[in-house]
N, C-alpha and C positions, 0 to 999 in steps of 0.2 A: 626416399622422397618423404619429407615431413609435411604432415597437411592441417598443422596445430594452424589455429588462426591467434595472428597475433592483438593484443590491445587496440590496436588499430583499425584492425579489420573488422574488429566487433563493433567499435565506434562506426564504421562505415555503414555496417551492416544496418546497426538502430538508427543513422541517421536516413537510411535507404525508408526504411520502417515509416520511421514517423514522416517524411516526406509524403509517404503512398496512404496515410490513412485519410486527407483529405479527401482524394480521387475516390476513394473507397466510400467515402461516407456520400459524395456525390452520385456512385454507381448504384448505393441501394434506394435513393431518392430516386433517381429514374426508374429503377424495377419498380418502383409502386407506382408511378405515373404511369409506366405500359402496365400495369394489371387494371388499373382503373381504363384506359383508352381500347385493353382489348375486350373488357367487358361492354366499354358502351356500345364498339363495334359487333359482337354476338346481339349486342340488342338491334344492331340496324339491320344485320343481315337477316334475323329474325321476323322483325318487320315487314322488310321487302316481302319475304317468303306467304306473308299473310295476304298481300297486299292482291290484286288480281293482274294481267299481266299486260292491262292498259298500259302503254308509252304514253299516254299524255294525261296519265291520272297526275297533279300536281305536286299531295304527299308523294309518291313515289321519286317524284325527279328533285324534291326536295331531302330524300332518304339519298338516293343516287350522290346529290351533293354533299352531303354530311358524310357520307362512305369514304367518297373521295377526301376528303377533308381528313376523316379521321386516317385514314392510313398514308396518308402524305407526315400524320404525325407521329405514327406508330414509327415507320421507317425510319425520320428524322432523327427520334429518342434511343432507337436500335443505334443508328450511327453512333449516335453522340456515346451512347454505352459502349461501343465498340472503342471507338476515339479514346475514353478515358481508361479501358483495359490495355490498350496499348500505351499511355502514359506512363501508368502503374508499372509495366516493363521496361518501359526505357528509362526509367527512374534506377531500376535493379541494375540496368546494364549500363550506367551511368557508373554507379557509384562501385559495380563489379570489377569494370574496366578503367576505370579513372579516366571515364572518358569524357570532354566538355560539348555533352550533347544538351545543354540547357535552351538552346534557338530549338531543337528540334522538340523539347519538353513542352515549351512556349507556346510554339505554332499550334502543334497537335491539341494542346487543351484548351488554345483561341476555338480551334475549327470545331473540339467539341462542345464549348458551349454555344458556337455558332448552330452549329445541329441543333443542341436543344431549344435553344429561341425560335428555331422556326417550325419544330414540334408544338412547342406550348403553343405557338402563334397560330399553327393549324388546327390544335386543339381547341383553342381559345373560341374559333371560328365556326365548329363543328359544335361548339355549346351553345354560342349564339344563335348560328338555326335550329336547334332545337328548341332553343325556349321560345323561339318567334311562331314553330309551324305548335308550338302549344300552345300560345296566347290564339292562334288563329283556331285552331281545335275546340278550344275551350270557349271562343266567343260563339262559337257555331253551335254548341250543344244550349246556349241559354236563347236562342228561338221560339 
């Protein structure tokens, strides 16, 4: 059994390559959006922790929302990161198999940038109240 790869295969191979470094350059942009998203999250759950364990103290249910906010976005970006590692494979097993899986390449990397738009968009949301329960913080301390 000869397992030399021919001209071709090699061609195959680097076009598999340069196919996949997109995905890839998109997969380390997400890894630093969740290292930024799980840091703000350590800071809420940090928060809460200070907080006293009133239900109806306002920060807190404003903490509680921005929680929620934030790991609706953290999960989002994990998909979408997951979404685009499975790309990156069926990219391989595309061009391994000669197989015309390009509708299924397609779908998968729609659905993952769909995940990440509604990450950033939870994101997006979980900044907004913060910066609102600051303006409200900060007006209360000039009394």
């Amino acid at each position: 059994m000869d397992i030399s790869l021919s001209p071709e295969a090699y061609s195959d191979m680097a076009r598999a390559i340069q196919l996949a470094l997109a995905p890839v350059c998109r997969l380390a942009g997400i890894a630093g959006l969740l290292s930024v998203m799980a840091g703000r999250r350590a800071r809420i759950v940090d928060r809460v922790r200070q907080l006293s364990g009133d239900a109806v103290d306002p920060a807190r249910r404003v903490l509680e929302l921005r929680r929620h906010f934030s790991g609706i976005a953290i999960t989002s970006c994990t998909v979408a990161a997951l979404l685009i590692c499975i790309v990156i494979a069926t990219l391989f097993v595309e061009v391994m198999l000669d197989a015309p899986l390009k509708w299924l390449v397609g779908g998968l990397f729609t659905a993952a940038m769909l995940a990440l738009v509604i990450g950033l968009a939870c994101f997006l949301r979980e900044v907004h109240l913060a910066m609102r329960a600051t303006r409200i913080t900060a007006a209360g301390d000039r009394r």
